[in-house]
Structures are given as structure tokens and as C-alpha cells.
N, CA, C and O of each residue as an XYZ file, in Angstrom:
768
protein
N     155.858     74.522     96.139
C     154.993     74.313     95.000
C     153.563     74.032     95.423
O     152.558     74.516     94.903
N     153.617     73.093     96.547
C     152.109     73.055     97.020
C     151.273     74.039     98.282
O     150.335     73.747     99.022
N     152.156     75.420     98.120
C     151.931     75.924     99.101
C     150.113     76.924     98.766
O     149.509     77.174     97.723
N     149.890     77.145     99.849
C     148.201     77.910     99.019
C     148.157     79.078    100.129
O     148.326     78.948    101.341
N     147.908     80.159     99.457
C     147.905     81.739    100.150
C     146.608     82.119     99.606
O     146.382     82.412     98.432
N     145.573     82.078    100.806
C     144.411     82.470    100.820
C     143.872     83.081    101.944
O     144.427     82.907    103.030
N     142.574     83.978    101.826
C     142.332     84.634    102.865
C     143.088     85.590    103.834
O     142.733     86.129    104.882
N     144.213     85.618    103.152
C     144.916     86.830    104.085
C     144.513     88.539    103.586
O     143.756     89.024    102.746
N     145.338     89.016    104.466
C     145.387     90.642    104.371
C     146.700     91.200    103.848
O     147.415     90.291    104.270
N     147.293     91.782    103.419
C     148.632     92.557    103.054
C     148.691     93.366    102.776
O     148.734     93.676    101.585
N     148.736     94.447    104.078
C     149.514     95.917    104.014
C     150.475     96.329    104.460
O     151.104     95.587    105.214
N     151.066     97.911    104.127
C     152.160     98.606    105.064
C     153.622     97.633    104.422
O     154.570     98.082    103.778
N     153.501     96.914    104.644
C     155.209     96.300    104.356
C     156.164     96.584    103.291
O     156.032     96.247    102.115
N     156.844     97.037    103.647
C     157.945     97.562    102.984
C     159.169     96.030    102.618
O     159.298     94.938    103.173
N     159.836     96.654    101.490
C     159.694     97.638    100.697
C     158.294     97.864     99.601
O     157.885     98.888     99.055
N     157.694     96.191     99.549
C     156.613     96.521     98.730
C     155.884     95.285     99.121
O     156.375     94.240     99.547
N     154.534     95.592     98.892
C     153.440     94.250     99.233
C     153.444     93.353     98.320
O     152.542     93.396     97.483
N     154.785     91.976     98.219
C     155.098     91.235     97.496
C     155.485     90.326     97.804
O     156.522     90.427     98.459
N     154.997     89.018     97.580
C     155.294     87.785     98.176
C     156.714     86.924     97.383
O     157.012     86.561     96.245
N     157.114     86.894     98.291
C     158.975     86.526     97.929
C     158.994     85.028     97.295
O     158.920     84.034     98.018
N     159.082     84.969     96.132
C     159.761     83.608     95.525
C     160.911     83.155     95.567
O     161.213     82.940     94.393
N     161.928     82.815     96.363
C     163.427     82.480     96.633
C     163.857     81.975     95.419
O     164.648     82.691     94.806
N     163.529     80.900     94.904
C     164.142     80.040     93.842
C     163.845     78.560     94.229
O     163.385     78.280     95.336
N     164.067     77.813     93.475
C     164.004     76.568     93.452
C     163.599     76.031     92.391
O     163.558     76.782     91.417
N     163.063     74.252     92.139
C     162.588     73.726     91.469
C     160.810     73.415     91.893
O     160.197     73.073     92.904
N     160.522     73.711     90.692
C     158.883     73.739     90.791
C     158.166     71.473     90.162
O     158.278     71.025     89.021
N     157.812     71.018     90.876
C     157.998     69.291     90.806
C     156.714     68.980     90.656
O     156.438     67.780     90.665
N     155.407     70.166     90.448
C     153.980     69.343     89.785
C     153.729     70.585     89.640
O     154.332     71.527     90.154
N     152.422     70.619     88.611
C     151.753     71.345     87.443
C     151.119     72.438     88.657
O     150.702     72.070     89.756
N     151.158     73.741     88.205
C     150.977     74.569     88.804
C     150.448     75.663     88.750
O     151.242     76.174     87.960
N     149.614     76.574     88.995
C     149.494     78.221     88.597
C     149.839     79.110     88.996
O     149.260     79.153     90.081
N     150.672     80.316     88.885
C     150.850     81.299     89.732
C     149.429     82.416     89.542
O     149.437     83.210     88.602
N     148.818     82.395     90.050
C     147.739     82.924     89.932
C     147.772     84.694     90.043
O     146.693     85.211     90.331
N     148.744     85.449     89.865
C     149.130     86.257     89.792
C     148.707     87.206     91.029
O     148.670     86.526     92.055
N     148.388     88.511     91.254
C     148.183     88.831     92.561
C     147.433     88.360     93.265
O     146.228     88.493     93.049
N     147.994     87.524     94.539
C     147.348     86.794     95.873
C     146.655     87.594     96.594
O     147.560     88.274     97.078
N     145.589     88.052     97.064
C     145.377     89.193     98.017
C     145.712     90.216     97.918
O     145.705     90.942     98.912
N     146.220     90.777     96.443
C     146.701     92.185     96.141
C     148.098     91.729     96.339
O     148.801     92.739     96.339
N     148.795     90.700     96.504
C     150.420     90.612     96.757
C     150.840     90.133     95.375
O     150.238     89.162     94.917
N     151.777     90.688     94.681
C     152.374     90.255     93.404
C     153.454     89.214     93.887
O     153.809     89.163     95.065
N     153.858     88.549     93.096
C     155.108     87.939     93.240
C     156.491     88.456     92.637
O     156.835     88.715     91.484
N     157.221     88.511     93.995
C     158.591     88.233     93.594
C     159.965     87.561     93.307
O     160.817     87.634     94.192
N     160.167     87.108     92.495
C     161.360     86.220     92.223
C     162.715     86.420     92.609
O     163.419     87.211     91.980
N     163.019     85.970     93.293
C     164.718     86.804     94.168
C     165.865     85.791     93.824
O     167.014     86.003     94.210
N     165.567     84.818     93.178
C     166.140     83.871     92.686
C     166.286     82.762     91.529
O     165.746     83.349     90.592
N     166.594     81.812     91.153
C     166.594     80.817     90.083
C     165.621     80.079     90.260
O     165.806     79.175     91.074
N     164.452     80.150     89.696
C     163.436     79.206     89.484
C     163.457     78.610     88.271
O     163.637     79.153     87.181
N     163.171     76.919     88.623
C     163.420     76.043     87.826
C     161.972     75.184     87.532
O     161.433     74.467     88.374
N     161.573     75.369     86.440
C     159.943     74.388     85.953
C     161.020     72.962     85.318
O     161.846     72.842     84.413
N     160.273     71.810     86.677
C     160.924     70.960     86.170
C     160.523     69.973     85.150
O     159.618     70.305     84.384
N     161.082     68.767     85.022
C     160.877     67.811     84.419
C     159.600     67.362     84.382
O     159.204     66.613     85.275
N     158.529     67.867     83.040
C     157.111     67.100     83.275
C     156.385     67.691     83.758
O     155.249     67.238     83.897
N     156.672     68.774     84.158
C     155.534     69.985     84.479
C     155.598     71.110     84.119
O     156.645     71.585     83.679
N     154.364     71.861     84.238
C     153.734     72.623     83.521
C     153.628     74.270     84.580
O     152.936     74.028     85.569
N     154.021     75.448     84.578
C     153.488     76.515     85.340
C     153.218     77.150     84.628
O     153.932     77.365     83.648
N     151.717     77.892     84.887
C     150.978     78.859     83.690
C     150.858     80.518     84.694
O     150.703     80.661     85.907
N     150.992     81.489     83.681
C     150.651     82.230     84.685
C     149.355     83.141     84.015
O     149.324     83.046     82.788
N     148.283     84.003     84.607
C     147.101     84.139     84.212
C     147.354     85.430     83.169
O     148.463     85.931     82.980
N     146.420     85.760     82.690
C     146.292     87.240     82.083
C     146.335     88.245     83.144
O     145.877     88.182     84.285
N     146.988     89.208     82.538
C     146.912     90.511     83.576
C     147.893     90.211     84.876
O     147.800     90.950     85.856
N     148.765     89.194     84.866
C     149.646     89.027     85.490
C     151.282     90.019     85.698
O     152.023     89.889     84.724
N     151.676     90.668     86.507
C     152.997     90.833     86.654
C     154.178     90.566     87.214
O     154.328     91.463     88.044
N     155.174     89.803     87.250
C     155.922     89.152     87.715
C     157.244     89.811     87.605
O     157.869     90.193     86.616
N     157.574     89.857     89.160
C     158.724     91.417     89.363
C     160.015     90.036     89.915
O     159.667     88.989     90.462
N     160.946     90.274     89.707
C     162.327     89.639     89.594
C     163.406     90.486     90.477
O     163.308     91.705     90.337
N     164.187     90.130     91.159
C     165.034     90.426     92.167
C     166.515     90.312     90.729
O     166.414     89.371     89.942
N     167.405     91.035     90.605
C     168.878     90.912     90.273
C     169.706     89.605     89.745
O     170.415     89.407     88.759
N     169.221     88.664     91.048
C     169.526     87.149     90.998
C     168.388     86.455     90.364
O     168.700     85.349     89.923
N     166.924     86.859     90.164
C     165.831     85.945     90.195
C     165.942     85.725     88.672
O     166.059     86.642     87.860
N     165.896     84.497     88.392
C     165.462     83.595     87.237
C     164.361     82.647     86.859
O     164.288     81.700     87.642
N     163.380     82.628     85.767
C     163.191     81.705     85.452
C     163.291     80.738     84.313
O     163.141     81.302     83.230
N     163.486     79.540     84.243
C     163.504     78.545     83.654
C     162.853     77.307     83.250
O     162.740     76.690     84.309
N     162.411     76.668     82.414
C     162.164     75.616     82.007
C     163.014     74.363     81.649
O     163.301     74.102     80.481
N     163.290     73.824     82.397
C     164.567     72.844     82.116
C     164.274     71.287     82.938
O     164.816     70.992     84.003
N     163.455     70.532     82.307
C     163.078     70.978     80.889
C     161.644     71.107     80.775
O     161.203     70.701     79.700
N     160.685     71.624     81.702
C     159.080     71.908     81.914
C     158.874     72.827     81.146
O     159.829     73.401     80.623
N     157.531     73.211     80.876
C     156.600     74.292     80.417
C     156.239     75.025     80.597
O     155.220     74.914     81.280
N     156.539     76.062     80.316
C     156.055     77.372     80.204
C     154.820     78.091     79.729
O     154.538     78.112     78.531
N     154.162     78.612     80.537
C     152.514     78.601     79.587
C     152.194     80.431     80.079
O     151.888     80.505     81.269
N     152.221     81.486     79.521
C     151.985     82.597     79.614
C     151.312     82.753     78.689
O     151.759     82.776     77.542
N     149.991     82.907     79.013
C     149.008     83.137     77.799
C     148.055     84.511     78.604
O     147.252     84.537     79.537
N     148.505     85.317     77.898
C     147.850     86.998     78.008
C     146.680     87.439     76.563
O     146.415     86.961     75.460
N     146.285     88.510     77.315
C     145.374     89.331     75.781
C     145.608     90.190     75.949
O     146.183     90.616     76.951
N     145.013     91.155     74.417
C     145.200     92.166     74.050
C     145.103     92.797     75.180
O     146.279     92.884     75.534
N     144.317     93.410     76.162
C     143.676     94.020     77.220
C     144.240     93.458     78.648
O     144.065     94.183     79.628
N     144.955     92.117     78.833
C     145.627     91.818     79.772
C     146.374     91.075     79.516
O     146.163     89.864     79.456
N     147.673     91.770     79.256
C     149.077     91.244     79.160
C     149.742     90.827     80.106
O     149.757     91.379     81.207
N     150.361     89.833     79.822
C     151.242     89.174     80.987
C     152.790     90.004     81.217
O     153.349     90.296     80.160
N     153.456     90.367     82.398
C     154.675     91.249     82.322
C     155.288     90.587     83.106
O     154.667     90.175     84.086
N     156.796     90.230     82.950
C     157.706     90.014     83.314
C     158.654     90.858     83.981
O     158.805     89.764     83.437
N     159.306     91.477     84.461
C     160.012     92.565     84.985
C     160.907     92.865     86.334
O     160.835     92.199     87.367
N     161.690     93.901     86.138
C     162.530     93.668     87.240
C     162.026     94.231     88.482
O     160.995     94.840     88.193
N     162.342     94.347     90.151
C     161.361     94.188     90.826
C     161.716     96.136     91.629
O     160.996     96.476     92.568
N     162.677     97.014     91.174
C     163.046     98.270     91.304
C     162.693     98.644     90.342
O     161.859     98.101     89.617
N     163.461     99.995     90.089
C     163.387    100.967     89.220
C     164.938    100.926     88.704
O     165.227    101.773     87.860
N     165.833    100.142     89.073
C     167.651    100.322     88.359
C     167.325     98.705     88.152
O     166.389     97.981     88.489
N     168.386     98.535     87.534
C     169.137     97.194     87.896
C     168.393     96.005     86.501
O     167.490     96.439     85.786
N     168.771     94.999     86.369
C     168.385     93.965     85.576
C     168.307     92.664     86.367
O     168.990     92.411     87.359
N     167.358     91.838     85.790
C     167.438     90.647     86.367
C     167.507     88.830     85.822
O     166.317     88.657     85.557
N     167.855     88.156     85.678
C     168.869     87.666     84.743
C     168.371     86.920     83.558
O     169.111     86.467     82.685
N     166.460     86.770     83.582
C     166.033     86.321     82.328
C     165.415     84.797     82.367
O     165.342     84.066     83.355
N     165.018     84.536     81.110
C     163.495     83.821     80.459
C     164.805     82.179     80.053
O     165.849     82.418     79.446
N     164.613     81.336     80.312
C     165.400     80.208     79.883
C     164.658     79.073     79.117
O     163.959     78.548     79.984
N     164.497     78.571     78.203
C     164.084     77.205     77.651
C     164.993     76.366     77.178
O     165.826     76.735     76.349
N     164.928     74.886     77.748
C     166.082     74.134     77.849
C     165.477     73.144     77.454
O     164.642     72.606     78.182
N     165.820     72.578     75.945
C     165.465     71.201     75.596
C     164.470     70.933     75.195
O     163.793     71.958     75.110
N     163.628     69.558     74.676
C     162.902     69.144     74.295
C     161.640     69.260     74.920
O     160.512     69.190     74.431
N     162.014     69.446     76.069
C     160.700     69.259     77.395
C     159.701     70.780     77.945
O     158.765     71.019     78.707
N     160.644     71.556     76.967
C     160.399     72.814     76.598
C     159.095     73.154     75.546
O     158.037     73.779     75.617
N     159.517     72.697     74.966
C     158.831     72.607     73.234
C     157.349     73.176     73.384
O     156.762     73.720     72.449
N     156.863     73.018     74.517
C     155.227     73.321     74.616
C     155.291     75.027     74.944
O     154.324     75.634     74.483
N     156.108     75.706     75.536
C     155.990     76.692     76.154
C     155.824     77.250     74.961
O     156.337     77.097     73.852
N     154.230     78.563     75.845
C     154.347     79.553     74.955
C     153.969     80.646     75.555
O     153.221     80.567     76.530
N     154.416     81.868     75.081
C     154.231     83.207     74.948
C     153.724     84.102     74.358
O     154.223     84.781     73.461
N     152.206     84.205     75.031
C     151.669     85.211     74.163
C     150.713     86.278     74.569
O     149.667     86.134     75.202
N     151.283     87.460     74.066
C     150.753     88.783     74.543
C     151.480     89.282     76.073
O     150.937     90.021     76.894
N     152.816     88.674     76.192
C     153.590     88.460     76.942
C     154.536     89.717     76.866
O     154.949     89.937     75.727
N     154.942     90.542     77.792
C     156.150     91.773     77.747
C     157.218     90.938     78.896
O     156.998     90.218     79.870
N     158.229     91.348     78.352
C     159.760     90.673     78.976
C     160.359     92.061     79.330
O     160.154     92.884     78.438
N     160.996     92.501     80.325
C     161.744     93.640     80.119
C     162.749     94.117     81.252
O     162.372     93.863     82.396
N     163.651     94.597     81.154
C     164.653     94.616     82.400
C     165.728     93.386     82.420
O     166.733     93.367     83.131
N     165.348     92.412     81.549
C     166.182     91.769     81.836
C     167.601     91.163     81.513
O     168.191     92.243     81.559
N     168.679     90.183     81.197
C     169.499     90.203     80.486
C     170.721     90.009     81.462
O     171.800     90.173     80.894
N     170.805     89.665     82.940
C     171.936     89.817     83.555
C     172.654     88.646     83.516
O     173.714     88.591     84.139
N     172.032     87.160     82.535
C     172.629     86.387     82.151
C     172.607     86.070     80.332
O     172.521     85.097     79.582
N     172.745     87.577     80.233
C     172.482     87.266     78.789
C     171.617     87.938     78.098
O     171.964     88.857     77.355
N     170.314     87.545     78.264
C     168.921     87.209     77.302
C     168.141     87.484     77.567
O     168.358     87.109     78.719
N     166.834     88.031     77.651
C     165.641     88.834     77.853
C     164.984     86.885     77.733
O     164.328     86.383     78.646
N     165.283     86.286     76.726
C     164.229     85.237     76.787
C     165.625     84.236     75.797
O     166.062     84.643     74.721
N     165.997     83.228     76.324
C     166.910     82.049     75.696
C     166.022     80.694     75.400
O     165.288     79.988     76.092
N     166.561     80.682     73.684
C     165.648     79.421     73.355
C     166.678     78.606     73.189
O     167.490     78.907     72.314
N     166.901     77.303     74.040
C     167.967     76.134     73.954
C     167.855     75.199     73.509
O     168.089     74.503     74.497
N     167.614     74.342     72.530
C     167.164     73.514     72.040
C     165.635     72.848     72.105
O     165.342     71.666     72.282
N     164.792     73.949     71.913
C     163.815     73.558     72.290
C     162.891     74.378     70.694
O     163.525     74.852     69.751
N     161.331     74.351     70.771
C     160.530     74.701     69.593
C     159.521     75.434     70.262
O     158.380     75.165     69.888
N     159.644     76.369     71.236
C     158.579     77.037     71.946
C     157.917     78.056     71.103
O     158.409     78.159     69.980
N     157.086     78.704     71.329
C     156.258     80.269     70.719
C     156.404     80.995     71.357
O     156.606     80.683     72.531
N     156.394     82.080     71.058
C     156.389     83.448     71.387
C     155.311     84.459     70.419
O     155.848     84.928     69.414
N     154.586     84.641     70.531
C     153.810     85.544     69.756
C     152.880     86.916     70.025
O     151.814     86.618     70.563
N     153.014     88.098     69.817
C     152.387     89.189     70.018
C     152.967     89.859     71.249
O     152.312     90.614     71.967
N     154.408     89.491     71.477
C     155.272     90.196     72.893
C     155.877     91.214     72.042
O     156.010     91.586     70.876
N     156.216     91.502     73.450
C     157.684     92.222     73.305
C     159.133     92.089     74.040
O     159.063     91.915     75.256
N     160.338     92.142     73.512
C     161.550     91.893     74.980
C     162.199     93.138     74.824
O     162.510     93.329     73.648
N     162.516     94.056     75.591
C     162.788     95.210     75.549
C     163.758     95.678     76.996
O     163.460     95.247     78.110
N     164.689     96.417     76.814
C     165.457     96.764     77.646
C     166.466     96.065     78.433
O     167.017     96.543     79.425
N     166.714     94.723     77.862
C     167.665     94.225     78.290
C     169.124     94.648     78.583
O     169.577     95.728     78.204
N     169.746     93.844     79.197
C     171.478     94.065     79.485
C     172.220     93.895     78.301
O     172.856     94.869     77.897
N     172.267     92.604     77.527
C     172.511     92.391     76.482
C     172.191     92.090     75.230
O     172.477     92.773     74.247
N     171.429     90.781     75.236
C     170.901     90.371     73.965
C     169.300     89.946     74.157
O     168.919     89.018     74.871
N     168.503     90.763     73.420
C     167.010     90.126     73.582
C     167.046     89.126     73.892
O     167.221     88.646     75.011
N     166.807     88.459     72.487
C     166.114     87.102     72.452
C     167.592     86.569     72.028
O     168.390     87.367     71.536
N     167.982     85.048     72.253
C     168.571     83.829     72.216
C     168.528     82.585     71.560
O     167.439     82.034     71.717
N     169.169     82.081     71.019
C     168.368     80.578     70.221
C     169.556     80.165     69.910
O     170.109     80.630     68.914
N     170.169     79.217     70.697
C     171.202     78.312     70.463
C     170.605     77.118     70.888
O     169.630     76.909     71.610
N     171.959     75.820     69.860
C     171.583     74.541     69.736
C     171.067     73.650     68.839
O     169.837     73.621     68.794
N     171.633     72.954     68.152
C     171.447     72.063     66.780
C     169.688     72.199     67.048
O     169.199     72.981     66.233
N     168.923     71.751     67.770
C     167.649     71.495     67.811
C     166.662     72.568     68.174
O     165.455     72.325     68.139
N     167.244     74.034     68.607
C     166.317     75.241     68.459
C     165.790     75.809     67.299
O     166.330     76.126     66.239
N     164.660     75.879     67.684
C     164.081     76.100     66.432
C     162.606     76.738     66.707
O     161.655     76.423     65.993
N     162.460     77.797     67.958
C     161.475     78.577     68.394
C     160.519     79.609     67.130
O     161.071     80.362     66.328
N     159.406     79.449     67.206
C     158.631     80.187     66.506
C     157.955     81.827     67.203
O     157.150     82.052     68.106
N     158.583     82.552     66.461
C     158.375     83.843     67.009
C     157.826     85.184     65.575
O     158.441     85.671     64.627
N     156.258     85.373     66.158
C     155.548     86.170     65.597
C     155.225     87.592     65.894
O     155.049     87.927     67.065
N     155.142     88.376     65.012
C     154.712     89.602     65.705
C     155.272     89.983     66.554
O     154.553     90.462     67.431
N     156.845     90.016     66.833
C     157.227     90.092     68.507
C     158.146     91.266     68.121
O     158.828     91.300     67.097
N     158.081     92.228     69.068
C     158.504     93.611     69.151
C     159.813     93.312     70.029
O     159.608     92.954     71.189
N     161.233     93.432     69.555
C     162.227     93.406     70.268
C     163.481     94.401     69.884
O     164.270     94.392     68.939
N     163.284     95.495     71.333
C     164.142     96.936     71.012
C     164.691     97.018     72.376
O     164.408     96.378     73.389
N     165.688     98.115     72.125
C     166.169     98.778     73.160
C     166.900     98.168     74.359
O     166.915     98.424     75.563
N     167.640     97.055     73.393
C     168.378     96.148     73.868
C     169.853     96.118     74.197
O     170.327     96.414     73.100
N     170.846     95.954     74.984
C     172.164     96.492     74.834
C     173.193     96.002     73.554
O     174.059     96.764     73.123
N     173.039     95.010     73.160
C     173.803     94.571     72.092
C     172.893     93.730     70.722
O     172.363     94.593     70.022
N     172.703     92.782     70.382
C     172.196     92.758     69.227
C     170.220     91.988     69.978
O     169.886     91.594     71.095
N     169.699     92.076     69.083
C     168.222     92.165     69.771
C     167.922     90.708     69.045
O     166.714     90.731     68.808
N     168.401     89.612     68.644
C     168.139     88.471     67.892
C     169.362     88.094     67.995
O     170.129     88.790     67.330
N     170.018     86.942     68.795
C     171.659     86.411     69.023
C     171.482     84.924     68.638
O     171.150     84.147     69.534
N     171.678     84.452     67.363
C     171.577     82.866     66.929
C     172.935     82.317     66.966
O     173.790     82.908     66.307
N     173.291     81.187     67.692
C     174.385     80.512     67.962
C     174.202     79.121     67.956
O     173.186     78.431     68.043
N     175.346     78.860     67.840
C     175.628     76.955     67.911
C     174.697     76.099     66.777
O     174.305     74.955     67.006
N     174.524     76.533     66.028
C     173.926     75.829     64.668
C     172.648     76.081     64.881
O     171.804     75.524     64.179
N     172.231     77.092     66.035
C     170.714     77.360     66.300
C     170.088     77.443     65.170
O     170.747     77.426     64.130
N     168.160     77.588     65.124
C     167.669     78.507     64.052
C     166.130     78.527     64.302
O     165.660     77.699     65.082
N     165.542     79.185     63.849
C     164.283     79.788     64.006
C     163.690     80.474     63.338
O     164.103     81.334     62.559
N     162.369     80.074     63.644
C     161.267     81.713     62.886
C     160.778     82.334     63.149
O     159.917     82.295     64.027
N     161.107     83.201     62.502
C     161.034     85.045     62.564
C     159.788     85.723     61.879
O     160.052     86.259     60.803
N     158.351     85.808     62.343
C     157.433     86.200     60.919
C     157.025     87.562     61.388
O     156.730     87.660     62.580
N     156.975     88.425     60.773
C     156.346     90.062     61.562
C     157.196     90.382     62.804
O     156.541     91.167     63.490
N     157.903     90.218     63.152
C     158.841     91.064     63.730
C     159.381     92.310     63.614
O     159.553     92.751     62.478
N     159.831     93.287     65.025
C     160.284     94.480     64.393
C     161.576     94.078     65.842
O     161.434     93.469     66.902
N     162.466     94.592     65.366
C     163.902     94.389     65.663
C     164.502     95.889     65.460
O     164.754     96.215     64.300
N     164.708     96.667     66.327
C     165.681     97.516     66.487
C     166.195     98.400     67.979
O     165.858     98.406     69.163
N     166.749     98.788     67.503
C     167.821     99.659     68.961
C     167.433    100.944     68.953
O     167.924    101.743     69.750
């Protein structure tokens, strides 16, 4: 978390000029500042925003995901704030395969938001983006191409606000509300 990649060079390396995120828990407020030296990041694993902190990632950011790679908020913040002109992307880190998806867990959640944000490829635990008892935003995305179910929202206390958000081309239903979940839905387009 406190590591700092500056001043380097990165070429030639195969398979791609991308700096490897293993997984773990992330334990103070942070930025992924999106390409380091021209190196994107890759997620090859379960990343966890923990308790009380905050990771933002910039506009014009893309964030490529390994099969296994996850991220989560459980129960930290999520802060993806993109524009029209530089959207933030989420995605898997080939051209096959899925990678297992967007998590919000709980109360500690509640701040995360999403906006102008694309999700896609993902779903190998489910969900392009899971809201768990938490009240996060989502606004002006899209989640698209998942394994199974877009978007997620289980839990007496979910209750995510989601605008304008484009969610297609999903393997099974593109909006999955469970466990007494519930949420809002305003300008949405929803189909397969």
C-alpha cells in the first residue's frame, strides 16, 4: 500500500507492460494513479479496501484483472470518479476468460461511488458489481458482459443508488435482488 513507482522505464516485457497487483488488504487511504510510467495495473488476485479507508482511482484509468483478481470494499471505499471524455474501466486482463468482480460489503461501504465508470468481463463470482448491505452510487456506467449476473444487491440494509447505468449482455439476469435487498433504479437500460 505504501509502495511508490516512480521514475522508471517499462518496455519489451511480456506478456504485457503491467504492473502485477497480487491481492491483499489495502490498510491507509490511497490512489492508484492509473498508468505508472505507461504500466497499467494488474489485479491477479483478491483485493481488499479495508476498514476506514479510502482507494480512488483517477479518470482515464484502466484496470485489467487476472481470472482470480478481485476487488472489494469490506468494509472501505470505493471512489471511481471518471468523465464523459475519461472514463474509468474495469476489465479483464486477456481477450477470453472473466474475472471475478466489484464487491461492497456493509456500512463502511456506503461512500463508494461510481461514476462514468465501465465494469466488464466480469462475473466469475457472480456479479459484474455486488451491493451488500451497503448505500453506494453508481451513476452514468455501464456493467456489461458478465458470467452471470450484472449488478447484485443483497441484504436487509442494501439499498445502492443507481442512475443512468447501462447494464447488458449479461449471462443471466442483468439486476439480481436478494435477501430482502433493495434499491434505486432511475434511467436505467437493462437488457440482454
Amino acid at each position: 500500500a505504501g509502495t511508490k513507482v516512480t521514475g522508471n522505464t517499462f518496455a519489451g516485457n511480456t506478456p504485457n507492460d503491467r504492473l502485477e497487483v497480487f491481492g491483499g488488504t489495502l490498510s491507509v487511504t490511497a490512489t492508484w494513479e492509473g498508468a505508472i510510467n505507461g504500466l497499467e495495473l494488474d489485479v491477479t488476485g483478491p483485493y481488499t479496501v479495508g476498514t476506514g479507508v479510502t482507494l480512488t482511482f483517477n479518470p482515464g484509468q484502466t484496470v485489467f484483472f487476472g481470472p482470480s483478481g478481485s476487488l472489494q470494499a469490506n468494509p472501505g471505499i470505493i471512489n471511481a470518479q471518471g468523465t464523459v471524455g475519461s472514463r474509468i474501466k474495469f476489465t479483464r486482463n486477456g481477450t477470453s476468460g472473466n474475472w471475478q468482480g466489484i464487491g461492497l460489503y456493509g456500512s463502511g461501504a456506503d461512500g463508494s461511488v461510481f461514476l462514468n465508470c465501465d465494469i466488464e468481463f466480469a462475473g466469475n463470482s457472480y456479479y459484474g458489481i455486488f451491493f451488500s448491505d451497503c448505500s453506494a452510487t453508481m451513476t452514468d456506467s455501464t456493467v456489461t458482459n458478465t458470467l452471470y449476473y450484472g449488478v447484485g444487491i443483497g441484504g436487509a440494509s442494501a439499498n445502492p443508488a443507481l442512475t443512468n447505468v447501462t447494464i447488458n449482455n449479461n449471462g443471466y439476469y442483468g439486476v439480481y435482488v436478494h435477501s430482502n435487498g433493495q434499491g434505486t433504479l432511475t434511467g436505467c437500460t437493462i437488457q440482454n
